[in-house]
C-alpha positions in Angstrom: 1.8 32.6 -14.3 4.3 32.9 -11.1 2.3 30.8 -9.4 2.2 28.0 -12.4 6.7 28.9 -12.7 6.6 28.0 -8.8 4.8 25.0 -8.9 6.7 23.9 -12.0 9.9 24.8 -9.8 9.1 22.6 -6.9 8.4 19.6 -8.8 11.6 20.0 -10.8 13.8 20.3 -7.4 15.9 17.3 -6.8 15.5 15.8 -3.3 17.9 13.7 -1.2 17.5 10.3 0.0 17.4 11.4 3.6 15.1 13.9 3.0 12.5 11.4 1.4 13.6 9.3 4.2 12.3 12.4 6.8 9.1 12.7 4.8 8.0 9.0 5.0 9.0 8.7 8.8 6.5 12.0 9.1 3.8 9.7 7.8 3.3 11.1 4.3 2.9 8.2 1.6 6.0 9.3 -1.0 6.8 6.9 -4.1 8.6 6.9 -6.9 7.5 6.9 -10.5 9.9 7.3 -13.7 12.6 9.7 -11.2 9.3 11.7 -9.7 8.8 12.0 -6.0 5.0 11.8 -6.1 3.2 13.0 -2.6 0.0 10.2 -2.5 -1.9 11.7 0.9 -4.5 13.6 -0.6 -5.4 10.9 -3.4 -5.0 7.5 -0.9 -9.0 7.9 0.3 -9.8 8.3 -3.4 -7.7 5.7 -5.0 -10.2 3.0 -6.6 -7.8 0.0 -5.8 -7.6 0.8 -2.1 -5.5 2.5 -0.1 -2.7 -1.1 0.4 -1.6 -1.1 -2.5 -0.2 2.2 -2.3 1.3 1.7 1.3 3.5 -1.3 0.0 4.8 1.1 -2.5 5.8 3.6 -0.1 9.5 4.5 -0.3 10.1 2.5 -3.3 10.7 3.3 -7.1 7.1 1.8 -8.1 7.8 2.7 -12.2 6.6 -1.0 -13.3 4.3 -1.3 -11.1 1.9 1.8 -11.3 2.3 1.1 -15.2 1.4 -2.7 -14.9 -1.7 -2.1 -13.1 -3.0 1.5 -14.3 -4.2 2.9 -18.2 -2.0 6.0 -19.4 -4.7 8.7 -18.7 -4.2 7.6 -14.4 -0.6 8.0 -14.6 -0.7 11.1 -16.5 -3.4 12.1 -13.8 -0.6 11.1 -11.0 1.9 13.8 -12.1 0.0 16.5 -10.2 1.2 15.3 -6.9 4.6 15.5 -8.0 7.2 17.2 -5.3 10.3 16.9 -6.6 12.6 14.0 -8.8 15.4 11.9 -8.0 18.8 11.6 -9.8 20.5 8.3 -10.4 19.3 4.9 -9.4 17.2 4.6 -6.5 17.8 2.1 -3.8 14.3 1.1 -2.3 13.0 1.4 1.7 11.2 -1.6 2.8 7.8 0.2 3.0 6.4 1.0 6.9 3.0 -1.4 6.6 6.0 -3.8 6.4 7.8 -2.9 8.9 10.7 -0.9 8.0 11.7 2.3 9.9 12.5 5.4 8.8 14.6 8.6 10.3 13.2 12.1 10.7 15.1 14.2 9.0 16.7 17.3 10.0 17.5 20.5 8.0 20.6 21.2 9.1 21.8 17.6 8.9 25.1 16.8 7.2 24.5 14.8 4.3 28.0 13.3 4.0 28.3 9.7 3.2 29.7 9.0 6.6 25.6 9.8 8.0 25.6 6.1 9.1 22.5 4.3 6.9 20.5 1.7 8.7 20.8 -2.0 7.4 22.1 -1.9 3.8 20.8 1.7 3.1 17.5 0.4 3.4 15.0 1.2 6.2 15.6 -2.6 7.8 13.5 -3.2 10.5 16.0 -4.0 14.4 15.5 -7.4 13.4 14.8 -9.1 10.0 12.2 -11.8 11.9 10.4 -10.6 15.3 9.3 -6.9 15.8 9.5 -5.7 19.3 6.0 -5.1 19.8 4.1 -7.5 21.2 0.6 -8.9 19.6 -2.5 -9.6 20.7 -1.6 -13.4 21.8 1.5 -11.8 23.7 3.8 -13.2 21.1 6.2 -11.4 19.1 4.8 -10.1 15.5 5.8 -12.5 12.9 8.5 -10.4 10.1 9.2 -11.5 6.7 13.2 -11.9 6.5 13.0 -8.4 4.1 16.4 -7.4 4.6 19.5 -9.4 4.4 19.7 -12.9 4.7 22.9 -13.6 6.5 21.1 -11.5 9.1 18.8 -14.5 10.2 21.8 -16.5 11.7 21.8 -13.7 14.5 18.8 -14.4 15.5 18.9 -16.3 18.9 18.1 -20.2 18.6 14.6 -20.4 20.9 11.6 -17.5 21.5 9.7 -17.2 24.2 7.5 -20.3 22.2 10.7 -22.2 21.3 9.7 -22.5 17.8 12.4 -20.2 16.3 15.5 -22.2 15.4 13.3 -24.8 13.3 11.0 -21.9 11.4 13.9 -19.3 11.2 16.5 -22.3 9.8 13.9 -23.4 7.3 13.3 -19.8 5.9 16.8 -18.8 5.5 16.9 -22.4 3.8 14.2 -21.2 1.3 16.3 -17.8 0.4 19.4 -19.2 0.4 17.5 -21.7 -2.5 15.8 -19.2 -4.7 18.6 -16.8 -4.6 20.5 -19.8 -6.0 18.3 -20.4 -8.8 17.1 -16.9 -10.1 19.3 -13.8 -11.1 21.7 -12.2 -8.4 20.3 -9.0 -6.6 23.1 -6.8 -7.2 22.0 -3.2 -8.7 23.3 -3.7 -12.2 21.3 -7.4 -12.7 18.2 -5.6 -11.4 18.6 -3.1 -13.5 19.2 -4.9 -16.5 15.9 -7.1 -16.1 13.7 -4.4 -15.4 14.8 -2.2 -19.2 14.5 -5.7 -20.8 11.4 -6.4 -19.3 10.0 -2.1 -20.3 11.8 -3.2 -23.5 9.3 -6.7 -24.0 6.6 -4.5 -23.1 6.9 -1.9 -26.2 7.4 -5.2 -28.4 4.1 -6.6 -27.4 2.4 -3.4 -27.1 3.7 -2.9 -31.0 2.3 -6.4 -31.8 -1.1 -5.2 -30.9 -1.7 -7.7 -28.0 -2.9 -4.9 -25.9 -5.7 -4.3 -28.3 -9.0 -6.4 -27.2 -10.5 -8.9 -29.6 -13.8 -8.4 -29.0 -15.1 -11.3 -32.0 -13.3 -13.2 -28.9 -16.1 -12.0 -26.8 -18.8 -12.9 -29.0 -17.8 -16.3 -28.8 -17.9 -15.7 -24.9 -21.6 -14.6 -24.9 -22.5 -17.7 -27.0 -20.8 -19.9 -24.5 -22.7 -18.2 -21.7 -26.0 -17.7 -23.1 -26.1 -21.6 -23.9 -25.1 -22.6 -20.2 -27.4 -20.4 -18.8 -30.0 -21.5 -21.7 -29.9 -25.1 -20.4 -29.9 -24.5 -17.0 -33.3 -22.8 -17.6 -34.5 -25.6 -19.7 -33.3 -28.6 -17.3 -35.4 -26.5 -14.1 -38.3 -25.8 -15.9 -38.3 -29.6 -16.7 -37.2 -30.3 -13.0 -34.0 -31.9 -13.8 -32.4 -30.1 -10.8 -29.6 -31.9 -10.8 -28.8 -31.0 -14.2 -29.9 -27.5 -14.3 -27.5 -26.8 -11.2 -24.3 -28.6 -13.3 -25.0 -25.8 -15.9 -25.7 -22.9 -13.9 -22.4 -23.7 -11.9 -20.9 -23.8 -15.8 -22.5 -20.5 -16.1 -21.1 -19.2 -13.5 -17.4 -20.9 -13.5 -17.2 -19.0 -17.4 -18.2 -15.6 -16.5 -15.7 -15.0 -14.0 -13.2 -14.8 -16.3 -14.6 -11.8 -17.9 -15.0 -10.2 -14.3 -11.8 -10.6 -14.2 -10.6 -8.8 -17.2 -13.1 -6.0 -16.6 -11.6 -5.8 -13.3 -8.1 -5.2 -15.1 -9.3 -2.8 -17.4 -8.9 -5.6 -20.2 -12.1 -5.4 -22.1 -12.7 -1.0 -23.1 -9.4 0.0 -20.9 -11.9 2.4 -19.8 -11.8 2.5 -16.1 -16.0 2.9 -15.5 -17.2 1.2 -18.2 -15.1 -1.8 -17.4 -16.0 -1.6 -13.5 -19.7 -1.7 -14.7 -19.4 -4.5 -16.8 -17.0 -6.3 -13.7 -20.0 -5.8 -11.4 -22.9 -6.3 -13.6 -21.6 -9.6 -14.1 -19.9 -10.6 -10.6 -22.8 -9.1 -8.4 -25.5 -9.3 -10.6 -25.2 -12.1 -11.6 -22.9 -14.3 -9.6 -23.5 -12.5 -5.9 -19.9 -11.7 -5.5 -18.6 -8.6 -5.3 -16.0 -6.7 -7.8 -15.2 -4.3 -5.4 -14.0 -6.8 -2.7 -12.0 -8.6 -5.4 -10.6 -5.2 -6.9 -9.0 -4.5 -3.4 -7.8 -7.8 -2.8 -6.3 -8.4 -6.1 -4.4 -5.4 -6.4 -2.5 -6.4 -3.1 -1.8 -10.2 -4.7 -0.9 -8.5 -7.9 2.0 -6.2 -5.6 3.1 -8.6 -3.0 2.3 -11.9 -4.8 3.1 -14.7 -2.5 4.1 -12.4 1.1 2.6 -14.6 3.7 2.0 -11.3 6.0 0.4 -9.5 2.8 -0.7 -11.1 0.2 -4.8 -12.2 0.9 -4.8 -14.8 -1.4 -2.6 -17.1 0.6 -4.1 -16.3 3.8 -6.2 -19.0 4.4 -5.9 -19.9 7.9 -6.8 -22.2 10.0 -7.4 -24.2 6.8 -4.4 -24.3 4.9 -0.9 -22.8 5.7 1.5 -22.5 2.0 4.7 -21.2 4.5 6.3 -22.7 7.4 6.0 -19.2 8.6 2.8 -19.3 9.1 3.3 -21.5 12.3 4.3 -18.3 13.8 1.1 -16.8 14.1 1.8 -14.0 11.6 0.5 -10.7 11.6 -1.9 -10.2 8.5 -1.7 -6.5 7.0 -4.5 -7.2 4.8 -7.2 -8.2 7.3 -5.0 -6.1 10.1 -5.4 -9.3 12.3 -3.3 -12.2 13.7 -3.8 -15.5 11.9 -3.4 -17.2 15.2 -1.4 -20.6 14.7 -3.9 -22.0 17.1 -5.4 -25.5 17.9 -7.8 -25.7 15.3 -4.9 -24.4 12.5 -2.5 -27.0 14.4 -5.1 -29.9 13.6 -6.5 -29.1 10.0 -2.7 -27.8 8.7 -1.4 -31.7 9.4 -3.8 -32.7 7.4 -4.0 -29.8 4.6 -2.9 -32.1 1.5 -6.1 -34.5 2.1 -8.7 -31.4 2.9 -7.5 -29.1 -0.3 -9.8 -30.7 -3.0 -13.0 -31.0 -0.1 -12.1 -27.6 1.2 -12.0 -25.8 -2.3 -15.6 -27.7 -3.0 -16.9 -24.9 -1.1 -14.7 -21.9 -2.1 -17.9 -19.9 -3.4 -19.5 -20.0 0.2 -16.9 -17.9 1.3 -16.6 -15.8 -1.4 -20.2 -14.4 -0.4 -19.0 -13.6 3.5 -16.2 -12.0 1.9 -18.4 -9.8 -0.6 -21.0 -9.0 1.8 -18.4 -8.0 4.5 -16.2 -5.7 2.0 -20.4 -3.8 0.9 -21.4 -4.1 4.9 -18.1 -2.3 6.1 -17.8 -0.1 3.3 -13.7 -1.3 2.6 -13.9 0.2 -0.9 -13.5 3.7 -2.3 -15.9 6.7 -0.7 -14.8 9.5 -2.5 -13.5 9.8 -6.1 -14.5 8.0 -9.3 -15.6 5.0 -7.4 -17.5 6.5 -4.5 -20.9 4.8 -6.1 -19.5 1.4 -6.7 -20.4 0.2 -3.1 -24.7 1.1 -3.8 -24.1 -0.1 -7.0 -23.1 -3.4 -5.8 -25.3 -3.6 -3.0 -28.2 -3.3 -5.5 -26.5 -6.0 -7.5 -26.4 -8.5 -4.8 -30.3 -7.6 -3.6 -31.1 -8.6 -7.3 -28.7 -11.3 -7.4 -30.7 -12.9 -4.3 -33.9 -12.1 -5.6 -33.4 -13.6 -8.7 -31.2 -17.0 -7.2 -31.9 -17.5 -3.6 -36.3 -16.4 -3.8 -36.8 -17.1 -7.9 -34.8 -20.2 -8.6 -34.2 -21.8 -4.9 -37.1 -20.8 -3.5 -39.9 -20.9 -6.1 -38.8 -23.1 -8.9 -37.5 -26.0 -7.0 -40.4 -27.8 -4.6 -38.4 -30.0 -1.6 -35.9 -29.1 0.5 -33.9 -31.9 -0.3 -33.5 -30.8 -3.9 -33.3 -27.1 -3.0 -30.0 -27.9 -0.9 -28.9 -30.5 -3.6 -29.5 -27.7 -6.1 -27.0 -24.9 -4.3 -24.3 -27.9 -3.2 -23.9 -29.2 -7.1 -24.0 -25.3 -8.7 -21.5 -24.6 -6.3 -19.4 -27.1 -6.4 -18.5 -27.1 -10.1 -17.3 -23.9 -10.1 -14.5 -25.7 -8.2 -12.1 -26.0 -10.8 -12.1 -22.2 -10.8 -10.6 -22.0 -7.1 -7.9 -25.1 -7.6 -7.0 -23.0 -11.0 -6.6 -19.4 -9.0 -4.3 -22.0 -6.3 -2.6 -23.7 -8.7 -0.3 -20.3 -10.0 0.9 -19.7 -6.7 0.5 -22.3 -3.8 3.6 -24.5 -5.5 6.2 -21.5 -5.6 8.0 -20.0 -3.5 6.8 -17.7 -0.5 10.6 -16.9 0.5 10.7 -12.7 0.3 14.3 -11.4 -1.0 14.5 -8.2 -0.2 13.4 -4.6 -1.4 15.8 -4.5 -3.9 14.4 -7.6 -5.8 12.7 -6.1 -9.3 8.9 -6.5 -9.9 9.3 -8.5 -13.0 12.0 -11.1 -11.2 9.4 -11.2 -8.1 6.2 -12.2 -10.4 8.1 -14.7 -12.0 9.7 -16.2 -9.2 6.1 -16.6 -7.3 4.3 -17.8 -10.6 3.8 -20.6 -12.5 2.0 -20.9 -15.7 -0.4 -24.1 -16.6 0.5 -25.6 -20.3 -2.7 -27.0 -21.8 -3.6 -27.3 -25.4 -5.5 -24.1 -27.2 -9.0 -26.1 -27.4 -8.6 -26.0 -23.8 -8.6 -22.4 -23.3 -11.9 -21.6 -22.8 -11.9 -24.0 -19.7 -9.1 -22.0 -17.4 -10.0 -18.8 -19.0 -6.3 -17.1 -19.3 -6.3 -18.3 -15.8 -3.3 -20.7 -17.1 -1.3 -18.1 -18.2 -0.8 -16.3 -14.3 3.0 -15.9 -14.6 2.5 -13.5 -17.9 -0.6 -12.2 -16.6 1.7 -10.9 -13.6 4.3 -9.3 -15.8 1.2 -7.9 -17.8 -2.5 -7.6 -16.0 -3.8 -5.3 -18.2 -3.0 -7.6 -21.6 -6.4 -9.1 -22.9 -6.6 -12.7 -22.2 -7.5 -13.7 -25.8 -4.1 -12.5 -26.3 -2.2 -14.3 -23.8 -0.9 -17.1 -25.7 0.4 -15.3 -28.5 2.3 -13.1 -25.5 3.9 -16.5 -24.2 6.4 -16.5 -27.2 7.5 -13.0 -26.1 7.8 -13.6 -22.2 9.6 -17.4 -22.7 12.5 -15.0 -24.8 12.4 -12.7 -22.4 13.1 -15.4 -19.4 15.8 -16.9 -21.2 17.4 -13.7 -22.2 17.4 -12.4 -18.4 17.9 -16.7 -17.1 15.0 -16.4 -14.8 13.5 -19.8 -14.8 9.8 -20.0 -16.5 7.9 -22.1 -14.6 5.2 -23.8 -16.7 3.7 -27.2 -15.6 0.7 -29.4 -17.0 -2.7 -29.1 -14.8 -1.8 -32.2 -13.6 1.8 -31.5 -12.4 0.4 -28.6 -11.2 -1.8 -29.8 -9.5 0.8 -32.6 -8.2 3.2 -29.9 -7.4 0.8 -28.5 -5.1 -0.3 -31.7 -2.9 3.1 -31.9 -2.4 3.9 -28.6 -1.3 1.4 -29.0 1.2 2.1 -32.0 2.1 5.7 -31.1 3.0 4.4 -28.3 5.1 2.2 -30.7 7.1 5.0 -32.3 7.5 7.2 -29.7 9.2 4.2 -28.7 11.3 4.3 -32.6 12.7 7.8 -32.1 13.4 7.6 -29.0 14.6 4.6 -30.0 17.1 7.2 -33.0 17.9 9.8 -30.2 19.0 7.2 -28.5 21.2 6.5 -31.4 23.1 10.3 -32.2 24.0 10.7 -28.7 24.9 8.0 -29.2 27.1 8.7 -32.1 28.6 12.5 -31.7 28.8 12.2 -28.0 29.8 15.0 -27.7 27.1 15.2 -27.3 22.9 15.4 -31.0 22.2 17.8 -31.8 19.2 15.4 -32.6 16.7 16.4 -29.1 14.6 18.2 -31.3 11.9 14.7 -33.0 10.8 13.6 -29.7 8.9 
């Protein structure tokens, strides 16, 4: 019983700010949840949604996010690595995998308040844009502006690439804009939209919209059973042309349900959920659950970071930030995403190659799968340690089944063989310009540590309006901005939630951004188009520079 009274002691003992500030600098992964100071080392190698999404929490209260993404029995499960609690409102370190920096602390050390704090109490990083470690290419490590923003005017005007004062002027442009338009960042706003926002969620959760219509569902295997029904009839009749528009139908649909398996959405059982996910995304769509598990849960944290967030990481094709010139320094793929002469060429030229480019989305999404199974990225140990020979049986069958059944046996000439995988393929385009769509249009700009999860979500999301008959097309796809607030919210339900979240937004004045699949779509050409265009001018600059030997004084076209 001592030993349970001791235990029960040191969880209840309320630590200092500097001493959690020691403990991160020491390398131990400490966040906070509901005023507990949970201690994540020994559960990172066993945590199912990878170990990133824990590392951008680090040093951070991470209340809405841990209960946005996990089911009550995991964070009841999480209260065993509880070391202490908090008092009052905490004010949150910019995590290490993004840079900030952190003391070590010393016992002895007087906690008065005249201990000087680094940059606004927060763990700021020497400068808010270039690390002083030097990459791979020999240029300075690309930084989000994460502290505060006034702090970009001291940068100094040219880098060793003279591309600064043009990128750096246009970033704090983008801040300065959005902190215009959305709440302010003061403690007491923050704090305000975050109990609203836990407030919504106990109204939804009380109007049922948690609970999974499963009729819903029955509808779902009608839809797929018929697609995959008539592509079946249309090849054993040879139509090949036909029997590929339906199997890419087939598999367009089921992702959505991979989807909300992957989110727990269906059971809200964690395993039985992941074995429906990969039964339908390996076994019978080649792609794996697992790689999109670990990627997704980083989107869902650090939705629209151009140095973390995977899904708009797409270089050398497209670039959705200015920032990206810089040749940033990816902590997802742990890589620089060189701005290099191939990026330079295709980037000018992005808002004509989207639509061709995203044509062939699926291709990539099997070198992705395969290299997540292959490397072995997902969990080893814990509750998914079997997922990765799980999957790589699914994607044995899946080929068996696709590339040697259907391909191979059922389809006689090569020419119709390659026109069969090109037209499957391709129709499940819609899916990738729908998964764009939500987030390439909004803004990248990244406003600090103290900016709450549900303001973030909002201001990097954009719902699609379409009428109800047209659900079953974008699959709950259309409603990313409430699916941000709310991942684990059954799609079904999704448009009765809208009612809820729209209130919400105008209660808090956080702008809801909603737009038709054709402004959408619109809004997105022209977002890249307009950073094709600053890469023009910026390429313009270069040349000057290079020619003059001096910054030429074309920093007013931006």
């Amino acid at each position: 019983m001592s030993k349970l009274s001791t235990l029960a002691k040191a969880r209840d003992k309320v630590l200092s700010r500097r001493q959690i500030e020691g403990m991160i600098a020491e390398n131990h992964l400490i966040i906070i949840v509901d005023d507990k100071v949970l201690k994540l080392d020994a559960w990172v190698k066993f945590h199912p949604g990878g170990d990133l999404a824990i590392r951008h929490m680090v040093g951070k209260d991470a209340t809405d996010e841990v209960n946005a993404l996990h089911s009550p029995e995991a964070r009841r499960r999480m209260n065993k690595f509880q070391i202490g609690r908090i008092e009052g409102r905490w004010k949150n370190f910019i995590p290490p995998i993004q840079y900030g920096e952190f003391r070590p602390y010393i016992e002895q050390e007087d906690e008065r308040p005249s201990t000087p704090i680094s940059s606004s109490e927060s763990s700021a990083p020497p400068s808010p844009i270039f690390d002083t470690k030097l990459d791979t290419f020999g240029l300075k490590r690309r930084l989000s502006t994460s502290t505060i923003s006034s702090a970009v005017s001291s940068i100094p005007p040219m880098d060793i690439k003279g591309r600064t004062f043009v990128v750096d002027a246009r970033t704090q442009e983008e801040i300065e804009l959005d902190e215009s338009k959305y709440p302010s960042l003061e403690v007491e706003d923050q704090a305000n939209i975050v109990q609203k926002y836990r407030q919504l969620n106990e109204r939804i959760r009380a109007a049922g919209l948690y609970n999974c219509n499963y009729s819903a569902y029955a509808i779902e295997i009608c839809r797929y059973s018929l697609f995959f029904g008539l592509f079946l009839f249309f090849l054993k009749n040879s139509w090949f042309c036909l029997s590929a528009f339906f199997l890419g139908c087939f598999w367009h649909q089921l992702v959505f349900s991979a989807h909300d398996a992957g989110h727990m959405g269906i059971t809200h059982d964690f395993q039985t959920d992941t074995v429906i996910g990969m039964i339908i995304a390996d076994y019978l769509g080649g792609l794996s659950l697992g790689w999109w598990k670990r990627s997704h849960n980083v989107h869902h944290i650090v939705t629209n970071a151009p140095e973390h967030d995977p899904d708009i990481e797409l270089m050398p094709f497209f670039a959705l930030s200015h920032r990206f010139f810089g040749s940033l320094f990816s902590t997802y793929h742990n890589r620089v995403m060189a701005y290099d002469a191939v990026a330079k060429f295709t980037v000018k030229y992005q808002h004509y190659m989207y639509y061709p480019i995203l044509l062939f989305g699926r291709f990539n999404l099997y070198f992705l799968s395969w290299e997540h199974i292959y490397l072995g990225l997902g969990p080893r140990h814990g509750a998914g340690w079997w997922h990765r020979w799980f999957e790589l049986a699914g994607q044995i069958f899946f080929w068996i089944w696709f590339g040697y059944g259907v391909v191979w046996l059922s389809i006689p000439s090569w020419w119709s063989r390659v026109a069969f995988v090109l037209i499957s393929h391709m129709v499940t385009a819609p899916l990738h310009v729908q998964i764009t769509l939500s987030h390439y249009a909004m803004s990248t700009a990244d406003l600090g540590p103290q900016e709450s999860f549900p303001q973030r979500m909002l201001r990097t999301t954009m719902d699609v309006d379409c009428p109800a008959w047209l659900d079953f097309f974008h699959g709950g796809l259309q409603f990313q901005a409430i699916h941000h607030l709310y991942p684990r919210i059954p799609r079904h339900n999704l448009r009765k939630t809208q009612q809820f979240v729209r209130e919400f937004c105008e209660d808090v004045k956080i702008p809801y951004a909603v737009f038709t699949f054709y402004d959408g779509n619109k809004e997105v050409i022209s977002r890249l188009g307009d950073i094709a265009k600053q890469a023009r001018i910026l390429q313009e600059c270069q040349k000057a520079c290079a020619e003059q030997g001096v910054f030429a004084d074309h920093h007013h076209s931006h």
